[in-house]
mmCIF file of the C-alpha atoms, coordinates in Angstrom:
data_MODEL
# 
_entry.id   MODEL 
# 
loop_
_atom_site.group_PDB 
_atom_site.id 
_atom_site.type_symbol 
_atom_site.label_atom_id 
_atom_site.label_alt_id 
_atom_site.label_comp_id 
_atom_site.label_asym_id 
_atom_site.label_entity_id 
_atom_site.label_seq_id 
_atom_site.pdbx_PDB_ins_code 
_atom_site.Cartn_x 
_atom_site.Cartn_y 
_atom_site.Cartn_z 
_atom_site.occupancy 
_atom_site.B_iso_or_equiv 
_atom_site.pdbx_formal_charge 
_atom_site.auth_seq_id 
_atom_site.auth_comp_id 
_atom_site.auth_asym_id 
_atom_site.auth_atom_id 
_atom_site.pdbx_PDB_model_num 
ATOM 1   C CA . UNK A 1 1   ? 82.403  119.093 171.407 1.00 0.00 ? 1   UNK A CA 1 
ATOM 2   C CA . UNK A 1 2   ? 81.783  121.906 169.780 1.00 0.00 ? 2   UNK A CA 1 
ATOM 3   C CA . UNK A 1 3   ? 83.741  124.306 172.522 1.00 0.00 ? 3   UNK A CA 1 
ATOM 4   C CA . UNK A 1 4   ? 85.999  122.026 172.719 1.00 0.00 ? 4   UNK A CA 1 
ATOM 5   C CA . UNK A 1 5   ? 87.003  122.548 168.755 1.00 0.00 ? 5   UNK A CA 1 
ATOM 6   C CA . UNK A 1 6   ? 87.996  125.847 169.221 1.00 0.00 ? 6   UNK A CA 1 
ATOM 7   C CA . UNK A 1 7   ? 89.954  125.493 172.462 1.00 0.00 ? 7   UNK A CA 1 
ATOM 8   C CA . UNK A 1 8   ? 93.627  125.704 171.638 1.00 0.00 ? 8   UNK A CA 1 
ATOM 9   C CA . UNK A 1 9   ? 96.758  125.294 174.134 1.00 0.00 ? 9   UNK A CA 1 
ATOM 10  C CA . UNK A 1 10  ? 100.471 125.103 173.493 1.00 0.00 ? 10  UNK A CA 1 
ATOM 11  C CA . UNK A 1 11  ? 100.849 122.497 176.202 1.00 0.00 ? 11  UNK A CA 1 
ATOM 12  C CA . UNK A 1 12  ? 101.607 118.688 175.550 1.00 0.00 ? 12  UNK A CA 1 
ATOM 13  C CA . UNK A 1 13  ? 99.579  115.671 176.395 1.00 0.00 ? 13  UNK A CA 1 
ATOM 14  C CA . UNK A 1 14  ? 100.981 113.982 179.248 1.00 0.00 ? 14  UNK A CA 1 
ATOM 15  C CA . UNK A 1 15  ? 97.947  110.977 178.687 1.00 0.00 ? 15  UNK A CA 1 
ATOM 16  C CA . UNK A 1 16  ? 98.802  109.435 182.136 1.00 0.00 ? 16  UNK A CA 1 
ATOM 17  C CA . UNK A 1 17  ? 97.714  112.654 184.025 1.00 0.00 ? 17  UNK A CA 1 
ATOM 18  C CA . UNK A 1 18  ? 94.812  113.469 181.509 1.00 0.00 ? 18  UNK A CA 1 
ATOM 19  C CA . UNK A 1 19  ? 93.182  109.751 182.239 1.00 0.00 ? 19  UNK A CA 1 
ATOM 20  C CA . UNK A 1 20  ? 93.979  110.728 185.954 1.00 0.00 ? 20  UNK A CA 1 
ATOM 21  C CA . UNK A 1 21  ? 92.029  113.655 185.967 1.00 0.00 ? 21  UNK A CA 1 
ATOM 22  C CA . UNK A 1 22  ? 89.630  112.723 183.586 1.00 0.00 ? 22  UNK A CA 1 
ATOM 23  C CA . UNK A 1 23  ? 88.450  109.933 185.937 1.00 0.00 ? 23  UNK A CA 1 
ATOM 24  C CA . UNK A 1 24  ? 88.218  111.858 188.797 1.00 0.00 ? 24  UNK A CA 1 
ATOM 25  C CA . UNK A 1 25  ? 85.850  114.264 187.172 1.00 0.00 ? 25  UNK A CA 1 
ATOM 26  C CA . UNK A 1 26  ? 83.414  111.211 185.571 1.00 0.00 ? 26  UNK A CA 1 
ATOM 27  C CA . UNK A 1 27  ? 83.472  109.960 188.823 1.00 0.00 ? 27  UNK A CA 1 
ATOM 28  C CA . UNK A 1 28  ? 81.727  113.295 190.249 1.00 0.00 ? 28  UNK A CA 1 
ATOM 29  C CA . UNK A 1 29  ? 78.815  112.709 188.021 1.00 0.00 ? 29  UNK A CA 1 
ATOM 30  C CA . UNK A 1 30  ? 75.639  112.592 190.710 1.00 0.00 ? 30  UNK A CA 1 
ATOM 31  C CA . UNK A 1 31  ? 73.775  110.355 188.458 1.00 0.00 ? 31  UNK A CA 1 
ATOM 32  C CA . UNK A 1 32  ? 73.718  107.262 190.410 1.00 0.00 ? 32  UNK A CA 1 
ATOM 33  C CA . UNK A 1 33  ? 74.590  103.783 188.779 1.00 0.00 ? 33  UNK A CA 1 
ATOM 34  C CA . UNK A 1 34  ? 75.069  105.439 185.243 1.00 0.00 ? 34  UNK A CA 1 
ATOM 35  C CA . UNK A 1 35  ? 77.694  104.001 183.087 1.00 0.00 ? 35  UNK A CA 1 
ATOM 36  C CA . UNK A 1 36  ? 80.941  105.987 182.894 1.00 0.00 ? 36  UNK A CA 1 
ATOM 37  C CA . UNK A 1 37  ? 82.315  106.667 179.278 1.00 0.00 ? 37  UNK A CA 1 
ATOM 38  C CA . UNK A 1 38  ? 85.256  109.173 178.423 1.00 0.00 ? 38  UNK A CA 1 
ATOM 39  C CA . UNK A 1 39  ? 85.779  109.310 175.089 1.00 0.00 ? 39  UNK A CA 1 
ATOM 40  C CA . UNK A 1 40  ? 88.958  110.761 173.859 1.00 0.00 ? 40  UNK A CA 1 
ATOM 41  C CA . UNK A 1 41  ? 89.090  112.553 170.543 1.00 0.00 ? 41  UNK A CA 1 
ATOM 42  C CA . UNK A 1 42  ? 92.959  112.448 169.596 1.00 0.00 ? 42  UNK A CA 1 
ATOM 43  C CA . UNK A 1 43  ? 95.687  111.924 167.651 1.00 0.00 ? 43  UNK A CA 1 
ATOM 44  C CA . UNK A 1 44  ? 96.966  108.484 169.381 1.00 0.00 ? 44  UNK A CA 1 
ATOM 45  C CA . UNK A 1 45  ? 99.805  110.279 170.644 1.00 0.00 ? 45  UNK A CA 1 
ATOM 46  C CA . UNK A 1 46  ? 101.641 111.946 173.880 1.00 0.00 ? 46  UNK A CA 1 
ATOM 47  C CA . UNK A 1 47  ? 104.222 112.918 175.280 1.00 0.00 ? 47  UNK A CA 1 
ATOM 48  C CA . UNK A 1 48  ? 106.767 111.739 177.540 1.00 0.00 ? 48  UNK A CA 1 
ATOM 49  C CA . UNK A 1 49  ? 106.816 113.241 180.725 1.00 0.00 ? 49  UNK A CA 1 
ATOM 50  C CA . UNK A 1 50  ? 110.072 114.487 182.180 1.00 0.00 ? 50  UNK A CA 1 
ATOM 51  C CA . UNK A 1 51  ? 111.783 117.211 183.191 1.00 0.00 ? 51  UNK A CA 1 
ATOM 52  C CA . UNK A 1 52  ? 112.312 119.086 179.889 1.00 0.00 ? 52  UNK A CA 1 
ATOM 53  C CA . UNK A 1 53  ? 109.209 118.751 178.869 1.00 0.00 ? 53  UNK A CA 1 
ATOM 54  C CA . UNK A 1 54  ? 107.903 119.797 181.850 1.00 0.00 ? 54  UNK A CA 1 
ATOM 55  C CA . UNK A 1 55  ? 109.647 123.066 181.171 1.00 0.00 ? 55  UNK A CA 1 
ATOM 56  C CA . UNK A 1 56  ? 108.447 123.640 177.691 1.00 0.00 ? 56  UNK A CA 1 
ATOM 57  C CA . UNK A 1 57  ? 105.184 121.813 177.482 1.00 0.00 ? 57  UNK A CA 1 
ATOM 58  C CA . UNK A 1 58  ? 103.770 121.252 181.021 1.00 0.00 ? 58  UNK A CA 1 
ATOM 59  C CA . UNK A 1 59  ? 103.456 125.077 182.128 1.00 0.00 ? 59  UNK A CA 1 
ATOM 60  C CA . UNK A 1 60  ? 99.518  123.929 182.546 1.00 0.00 ? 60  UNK A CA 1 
ATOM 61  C CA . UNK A 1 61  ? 100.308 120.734 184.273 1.00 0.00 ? 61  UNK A CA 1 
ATOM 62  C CA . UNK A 1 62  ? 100.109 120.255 187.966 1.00 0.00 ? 62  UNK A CA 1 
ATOM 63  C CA . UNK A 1 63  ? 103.528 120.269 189.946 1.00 0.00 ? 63  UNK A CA 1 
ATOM 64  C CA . UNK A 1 64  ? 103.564 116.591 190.252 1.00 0.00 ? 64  UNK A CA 1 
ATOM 65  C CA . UNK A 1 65  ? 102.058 114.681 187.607 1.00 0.00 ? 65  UNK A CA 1 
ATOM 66  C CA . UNK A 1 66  ? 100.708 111.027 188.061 1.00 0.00 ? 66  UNK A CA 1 
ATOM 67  C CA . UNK A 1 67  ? 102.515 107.682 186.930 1.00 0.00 ? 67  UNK A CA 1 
ATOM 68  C CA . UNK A 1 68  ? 101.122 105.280 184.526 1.00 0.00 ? 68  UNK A CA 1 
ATOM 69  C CA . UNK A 1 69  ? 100.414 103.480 187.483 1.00 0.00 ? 69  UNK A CA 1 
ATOM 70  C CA . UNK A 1 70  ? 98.649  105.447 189.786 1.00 0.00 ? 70  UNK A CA 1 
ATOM 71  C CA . UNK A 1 71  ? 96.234  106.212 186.579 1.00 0.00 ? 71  UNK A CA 1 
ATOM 72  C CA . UNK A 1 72  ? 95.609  102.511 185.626 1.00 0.00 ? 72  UNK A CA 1 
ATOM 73  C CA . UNK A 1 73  ? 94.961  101.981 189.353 1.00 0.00 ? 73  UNK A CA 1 
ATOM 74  C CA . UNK A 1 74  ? 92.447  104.579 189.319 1.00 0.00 ? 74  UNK A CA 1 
ATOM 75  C CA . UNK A 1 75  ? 90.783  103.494 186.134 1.00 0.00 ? 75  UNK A CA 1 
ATOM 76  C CA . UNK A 1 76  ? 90.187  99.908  187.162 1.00 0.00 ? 76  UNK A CA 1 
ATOM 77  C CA . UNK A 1 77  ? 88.677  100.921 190.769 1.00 0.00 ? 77  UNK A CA 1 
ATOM 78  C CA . UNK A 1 78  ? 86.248  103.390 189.396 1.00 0.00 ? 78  UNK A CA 1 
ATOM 79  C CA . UNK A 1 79  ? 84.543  101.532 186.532 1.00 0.00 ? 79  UNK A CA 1 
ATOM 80  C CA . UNK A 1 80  ? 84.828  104.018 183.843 1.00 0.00 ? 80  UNK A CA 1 
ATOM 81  C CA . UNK A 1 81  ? 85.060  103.178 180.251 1.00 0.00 ? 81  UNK A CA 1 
ATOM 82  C CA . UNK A 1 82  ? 87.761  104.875 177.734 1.00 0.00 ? 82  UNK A CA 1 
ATOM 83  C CA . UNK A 1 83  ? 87.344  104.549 173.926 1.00 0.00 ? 83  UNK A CA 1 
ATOM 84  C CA . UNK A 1 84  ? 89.012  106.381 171.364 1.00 0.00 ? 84  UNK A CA 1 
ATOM 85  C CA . UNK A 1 85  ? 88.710  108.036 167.628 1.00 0.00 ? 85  UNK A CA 1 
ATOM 86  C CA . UNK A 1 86  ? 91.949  108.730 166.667 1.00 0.00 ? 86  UNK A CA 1 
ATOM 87  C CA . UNK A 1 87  ? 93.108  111.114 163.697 1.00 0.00 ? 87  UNK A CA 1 
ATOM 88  C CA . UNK A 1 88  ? 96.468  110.027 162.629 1.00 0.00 ? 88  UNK A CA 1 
ATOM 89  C CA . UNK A 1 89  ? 97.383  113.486 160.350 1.00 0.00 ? 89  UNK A CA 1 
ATOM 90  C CA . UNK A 1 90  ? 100.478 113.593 157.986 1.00 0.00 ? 90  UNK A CA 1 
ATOM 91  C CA . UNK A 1 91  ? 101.792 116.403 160.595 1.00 0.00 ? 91  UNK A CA 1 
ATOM 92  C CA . UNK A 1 92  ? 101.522 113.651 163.710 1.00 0.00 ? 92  UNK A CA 1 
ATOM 93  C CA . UNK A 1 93  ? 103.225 110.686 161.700 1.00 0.00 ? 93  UNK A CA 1 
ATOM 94  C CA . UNK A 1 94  ? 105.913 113.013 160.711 1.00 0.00 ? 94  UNK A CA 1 
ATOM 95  C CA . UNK A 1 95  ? 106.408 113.787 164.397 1.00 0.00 ? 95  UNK A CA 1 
ATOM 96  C CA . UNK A 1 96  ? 106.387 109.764 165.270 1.00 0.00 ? 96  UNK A CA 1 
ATOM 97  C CA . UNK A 1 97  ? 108.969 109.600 162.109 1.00 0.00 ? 97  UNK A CA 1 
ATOM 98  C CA . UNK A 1 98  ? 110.874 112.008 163.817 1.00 0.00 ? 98  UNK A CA 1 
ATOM 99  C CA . UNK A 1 99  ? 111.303 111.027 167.739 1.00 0.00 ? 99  UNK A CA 1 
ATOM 100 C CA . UNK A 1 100 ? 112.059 107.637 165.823 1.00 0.00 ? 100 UNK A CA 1 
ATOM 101 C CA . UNK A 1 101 ? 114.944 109.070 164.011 1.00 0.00 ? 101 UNK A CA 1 
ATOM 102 C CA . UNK A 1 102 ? 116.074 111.920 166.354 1.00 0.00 ? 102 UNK A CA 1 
ATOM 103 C CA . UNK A 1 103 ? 117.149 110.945 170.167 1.00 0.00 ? 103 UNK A CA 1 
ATOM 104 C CA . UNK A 1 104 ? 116.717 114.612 171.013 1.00 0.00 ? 104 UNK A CA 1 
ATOM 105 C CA . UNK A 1 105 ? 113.195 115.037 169.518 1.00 0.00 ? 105 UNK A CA 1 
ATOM 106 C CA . UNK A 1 106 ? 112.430 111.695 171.533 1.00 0.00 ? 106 UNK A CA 1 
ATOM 107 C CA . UNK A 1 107 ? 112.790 113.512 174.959 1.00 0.00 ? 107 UNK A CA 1 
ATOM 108 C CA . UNK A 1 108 ? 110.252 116.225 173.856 1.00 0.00 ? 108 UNK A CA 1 
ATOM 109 C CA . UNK A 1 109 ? 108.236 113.705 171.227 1.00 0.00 ? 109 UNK A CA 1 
ATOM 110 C CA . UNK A 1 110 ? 105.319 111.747 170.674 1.00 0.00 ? 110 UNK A CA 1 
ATOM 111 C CA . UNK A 1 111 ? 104.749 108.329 171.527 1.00 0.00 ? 111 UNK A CA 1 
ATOM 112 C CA . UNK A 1 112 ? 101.567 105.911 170.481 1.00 0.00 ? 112 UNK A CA 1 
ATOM 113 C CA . UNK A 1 113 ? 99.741  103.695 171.607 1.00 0.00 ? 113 UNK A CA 1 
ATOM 114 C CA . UNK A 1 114 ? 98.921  104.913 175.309 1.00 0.00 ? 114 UNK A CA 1 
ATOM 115 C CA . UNK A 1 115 ? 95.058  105.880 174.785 1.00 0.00 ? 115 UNK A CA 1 
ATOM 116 C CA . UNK A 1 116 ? 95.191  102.200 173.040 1.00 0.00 ? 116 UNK A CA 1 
ATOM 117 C CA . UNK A 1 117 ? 96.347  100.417 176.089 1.00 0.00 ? 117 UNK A CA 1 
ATOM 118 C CA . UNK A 1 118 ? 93.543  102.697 178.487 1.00 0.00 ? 118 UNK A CA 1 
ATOM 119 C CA . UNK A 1 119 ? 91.061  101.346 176.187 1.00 0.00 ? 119 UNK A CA 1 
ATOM 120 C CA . UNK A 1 120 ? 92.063  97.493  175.985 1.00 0.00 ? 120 UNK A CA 1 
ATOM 121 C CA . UNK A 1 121 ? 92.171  97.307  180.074 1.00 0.00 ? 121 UNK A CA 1 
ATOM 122 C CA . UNK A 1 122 ? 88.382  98.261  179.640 1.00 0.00 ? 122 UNK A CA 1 
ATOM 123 C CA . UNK A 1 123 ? 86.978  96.609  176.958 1.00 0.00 ? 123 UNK A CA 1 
ATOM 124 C CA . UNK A 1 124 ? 86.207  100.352 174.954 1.00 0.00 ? 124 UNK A CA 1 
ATOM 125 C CA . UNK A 1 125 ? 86.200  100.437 171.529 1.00 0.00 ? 125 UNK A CA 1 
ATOM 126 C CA . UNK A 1 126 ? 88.803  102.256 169.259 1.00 0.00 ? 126 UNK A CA 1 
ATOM 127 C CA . UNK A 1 127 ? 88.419  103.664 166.144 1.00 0.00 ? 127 UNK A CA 1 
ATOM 128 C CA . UNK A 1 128 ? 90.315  105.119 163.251 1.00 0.00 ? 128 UNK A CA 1 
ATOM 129 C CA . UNK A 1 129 ? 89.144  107.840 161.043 1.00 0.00 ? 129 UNK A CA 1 
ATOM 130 C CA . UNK A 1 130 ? 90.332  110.777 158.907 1.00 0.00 ? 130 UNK A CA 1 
ATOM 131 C CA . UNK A 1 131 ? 88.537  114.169 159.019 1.00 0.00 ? 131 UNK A CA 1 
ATOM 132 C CA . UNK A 1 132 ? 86.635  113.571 156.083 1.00 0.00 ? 132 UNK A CA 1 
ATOM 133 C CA . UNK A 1 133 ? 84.894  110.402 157.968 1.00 0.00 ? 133 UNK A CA 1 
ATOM 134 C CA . UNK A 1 134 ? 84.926  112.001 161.665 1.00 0.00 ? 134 UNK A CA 1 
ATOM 135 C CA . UNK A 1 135 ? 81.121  112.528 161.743 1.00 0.00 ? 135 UNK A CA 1 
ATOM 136 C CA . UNK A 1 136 ? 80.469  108.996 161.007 1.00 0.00 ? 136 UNK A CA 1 
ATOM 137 C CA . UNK A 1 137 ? 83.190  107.140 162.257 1.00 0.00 ? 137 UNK A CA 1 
ATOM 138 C CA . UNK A 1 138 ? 82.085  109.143 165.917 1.00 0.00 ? 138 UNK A CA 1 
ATOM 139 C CA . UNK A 1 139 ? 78.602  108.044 165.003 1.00 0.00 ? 139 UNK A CA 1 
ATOM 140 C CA . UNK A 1 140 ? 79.889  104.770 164.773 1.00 0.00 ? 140 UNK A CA 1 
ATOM 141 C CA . UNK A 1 141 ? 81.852  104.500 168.317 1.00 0.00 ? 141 UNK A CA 1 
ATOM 142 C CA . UNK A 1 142 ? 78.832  106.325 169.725 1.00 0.00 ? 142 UNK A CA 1 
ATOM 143 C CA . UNK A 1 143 ? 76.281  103.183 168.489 1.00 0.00 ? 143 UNK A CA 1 
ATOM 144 C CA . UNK A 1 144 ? 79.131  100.132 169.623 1.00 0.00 ? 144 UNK A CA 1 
ATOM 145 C CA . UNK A 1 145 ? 79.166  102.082 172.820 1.00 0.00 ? 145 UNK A CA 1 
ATOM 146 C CA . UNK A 1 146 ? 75.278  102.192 173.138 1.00 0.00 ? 146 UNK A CA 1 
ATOM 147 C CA . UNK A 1 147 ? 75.418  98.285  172.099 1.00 0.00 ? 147 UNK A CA 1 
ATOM 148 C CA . UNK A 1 148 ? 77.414  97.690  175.384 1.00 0.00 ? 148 UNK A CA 1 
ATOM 149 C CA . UNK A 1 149 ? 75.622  94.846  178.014 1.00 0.00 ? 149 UNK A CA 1 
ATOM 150 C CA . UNK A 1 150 ? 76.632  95.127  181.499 1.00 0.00 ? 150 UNK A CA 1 
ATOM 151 C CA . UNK A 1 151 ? 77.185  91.511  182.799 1.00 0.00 ? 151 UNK A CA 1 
ATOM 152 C CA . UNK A 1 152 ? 76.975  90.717  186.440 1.00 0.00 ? 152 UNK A CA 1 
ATOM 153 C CA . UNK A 1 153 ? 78.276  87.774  188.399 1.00 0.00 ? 153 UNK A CA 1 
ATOM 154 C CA . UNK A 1 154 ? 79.731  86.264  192.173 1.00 0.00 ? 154 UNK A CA 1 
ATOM 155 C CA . UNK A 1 155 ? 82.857  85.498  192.420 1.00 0.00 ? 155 UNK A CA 1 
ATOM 156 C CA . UNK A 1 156 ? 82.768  81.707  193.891 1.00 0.00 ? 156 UNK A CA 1 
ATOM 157 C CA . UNK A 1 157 ? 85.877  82.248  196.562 1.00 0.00 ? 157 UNK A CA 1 
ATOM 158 C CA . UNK A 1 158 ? 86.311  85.199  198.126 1.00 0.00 ? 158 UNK A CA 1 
ATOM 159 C CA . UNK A 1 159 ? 89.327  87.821  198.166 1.00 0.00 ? 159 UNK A CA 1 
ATOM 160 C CA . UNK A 1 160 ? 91.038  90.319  200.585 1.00 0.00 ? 160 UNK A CA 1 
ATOM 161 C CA . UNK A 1 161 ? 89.632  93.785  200.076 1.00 0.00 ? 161 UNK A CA 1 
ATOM 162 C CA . UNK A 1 162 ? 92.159  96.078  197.567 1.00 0.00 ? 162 UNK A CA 1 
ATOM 163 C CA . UNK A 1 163 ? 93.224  92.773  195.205 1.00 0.00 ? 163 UNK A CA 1 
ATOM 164 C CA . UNK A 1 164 ? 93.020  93.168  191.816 1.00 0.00 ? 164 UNK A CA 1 
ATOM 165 C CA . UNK A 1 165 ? 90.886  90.471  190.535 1.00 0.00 ? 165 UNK A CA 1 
ATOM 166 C CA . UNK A 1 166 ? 91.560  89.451  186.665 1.00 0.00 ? 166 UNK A CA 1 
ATOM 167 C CA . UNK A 1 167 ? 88.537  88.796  184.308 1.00 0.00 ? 167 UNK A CA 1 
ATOM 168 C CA . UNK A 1 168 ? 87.970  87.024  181.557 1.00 0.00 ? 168 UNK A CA 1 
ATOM 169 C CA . UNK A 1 169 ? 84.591  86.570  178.718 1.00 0.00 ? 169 UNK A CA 1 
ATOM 170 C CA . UNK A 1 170 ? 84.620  84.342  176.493 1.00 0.00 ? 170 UNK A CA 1 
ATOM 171 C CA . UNK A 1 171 ? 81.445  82.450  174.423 1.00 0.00 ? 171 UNK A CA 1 
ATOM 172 C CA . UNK A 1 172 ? 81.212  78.234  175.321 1.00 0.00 ? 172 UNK A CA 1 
ATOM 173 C CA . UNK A 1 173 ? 82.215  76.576  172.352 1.00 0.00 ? 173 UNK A CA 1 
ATOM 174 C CA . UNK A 1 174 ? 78.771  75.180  172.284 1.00 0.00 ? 174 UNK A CA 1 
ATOM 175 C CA . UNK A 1 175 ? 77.736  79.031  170.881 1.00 0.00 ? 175 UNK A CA 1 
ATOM 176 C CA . UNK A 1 176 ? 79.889  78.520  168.282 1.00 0.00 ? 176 UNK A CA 1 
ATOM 177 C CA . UNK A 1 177 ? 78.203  75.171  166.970 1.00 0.00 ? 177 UNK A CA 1 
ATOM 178 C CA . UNK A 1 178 ? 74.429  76.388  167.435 1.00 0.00 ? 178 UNK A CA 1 
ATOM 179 C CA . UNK A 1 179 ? 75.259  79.716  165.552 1.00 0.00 ? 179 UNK A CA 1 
ATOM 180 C CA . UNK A 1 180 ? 78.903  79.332  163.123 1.00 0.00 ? 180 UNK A CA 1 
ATOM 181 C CA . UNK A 1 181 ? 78.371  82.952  161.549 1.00 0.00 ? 181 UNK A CA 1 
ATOM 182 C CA . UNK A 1 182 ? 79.738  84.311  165.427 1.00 0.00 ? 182 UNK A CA 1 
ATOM 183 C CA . UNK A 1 183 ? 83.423  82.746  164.184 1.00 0.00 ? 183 UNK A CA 1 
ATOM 184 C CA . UNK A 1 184 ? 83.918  85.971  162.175 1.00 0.00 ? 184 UNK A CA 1 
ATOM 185 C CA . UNK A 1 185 ? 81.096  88.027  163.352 1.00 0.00 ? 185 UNK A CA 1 
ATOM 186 C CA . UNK A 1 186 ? 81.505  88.515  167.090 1.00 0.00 ? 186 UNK A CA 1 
ATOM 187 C CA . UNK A 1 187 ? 83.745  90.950  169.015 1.00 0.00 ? 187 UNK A CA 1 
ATOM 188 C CA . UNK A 1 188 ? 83.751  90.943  172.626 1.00 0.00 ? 188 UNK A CA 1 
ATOM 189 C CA . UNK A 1 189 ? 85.770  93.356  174.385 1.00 0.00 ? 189 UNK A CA 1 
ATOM 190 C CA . UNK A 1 190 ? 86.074  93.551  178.555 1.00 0.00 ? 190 UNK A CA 1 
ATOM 191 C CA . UNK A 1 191 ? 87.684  95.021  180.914 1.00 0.00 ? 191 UNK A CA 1 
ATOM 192 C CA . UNK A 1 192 ? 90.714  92.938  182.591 1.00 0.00 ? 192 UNK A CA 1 
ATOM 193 C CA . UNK A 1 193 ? 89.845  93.009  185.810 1.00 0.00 ? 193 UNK A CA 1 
ATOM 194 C CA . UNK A 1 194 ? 88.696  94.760  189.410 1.00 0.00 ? 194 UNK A CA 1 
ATOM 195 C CA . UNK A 1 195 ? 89.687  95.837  192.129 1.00 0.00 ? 195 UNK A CA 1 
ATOM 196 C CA . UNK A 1 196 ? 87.586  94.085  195.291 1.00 0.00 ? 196 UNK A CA 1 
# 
């Protein structure tokens, strides 16, 4: 972290390559059955890949970059987590305020939400903070993510190798009756599915 907050680069954030690539590097780890976590310090934002932004942004990027798609696919199959603390600045909302109003800044601009959307087909946790409340609001994701169980179970009929198999947790409303503070209390977050 603290290398990485004095890196700099001139290059955009095309997020659907980043969560590519990011993936394929937790997945070298050579610690067998550890739990996967990238957590992405940001802004919320990226931009849109195309052709001029390739030009002015993406001098880093690879030649082709990969789809929204190909990156979700690869994020279900290999089990990682992503959650997010995300620094919404007065500079990035007046870029969102901007590709909003402009239809030229929105080919080069920002959009939100991406790094959102990683996280929800997961189950990782996202968090707001300022820089004032940085340290503890990354103290905070850091103990939800420690808090994580890992829940196991058979699937009772059996699928083709390669589909995408949806899931779904939820507490029996019998937990709700034995213990009523969970109504307002509880939070459970999963990821949406697997692929066999």
């Amino acid at each position: 972290i603290a290398k990485a907050s004095t890196m700099e680069t001139s290059d955009g954030t095309f997020i659907h390559e980043c969560i590519y690539e990011a993936v394929e590097e937790a997945m070298r780890s050579t610690v067998p059955d550890s739990r996967r976590v990238l957590l992405w310090l940001t802004d919320g934002t990226a931009n849109l890949e195309n052709s001029l932004t390739r030009k002015t942004i993406g001098k880093e990027a690879p030649p082709a970059l990969h789809s929204r798609e190909e990156a979700t696919e690869k994020l279900l199959r290999s089990g990682v987590v992503i959650s997010a603390l995300i620094d919404r600045s007065s500079m990035t909302e007046a870029t969102v305020i901007a590709t909003d109003v402009n239809p030229f800044a929105m080919l080069i601009g920002a959009r939100t939400g991406d790094i959102r959307k990683y996280a929800n087909l997961t189950g990782g946790p996202v968090l707001d903070t300022t820089k004032i409340q940085v340290a503890a609001r990354l103290a905070d994701l850091i103990d939800q993510l420690r808090g994580r169980y890992t829940l196991g179970y058979k699937p009772s009929v059996s699928k083709p190798d390669g589909t995408f198999c949806k899931l779904q947790l939820a507490l029996s409303s019998n937990a709700f009756k034995t213990s009523p503070r969970l109504r307002s209390g509880i939070v459970i977050r999963t990821r949406r599915g697997y692929y066999r």
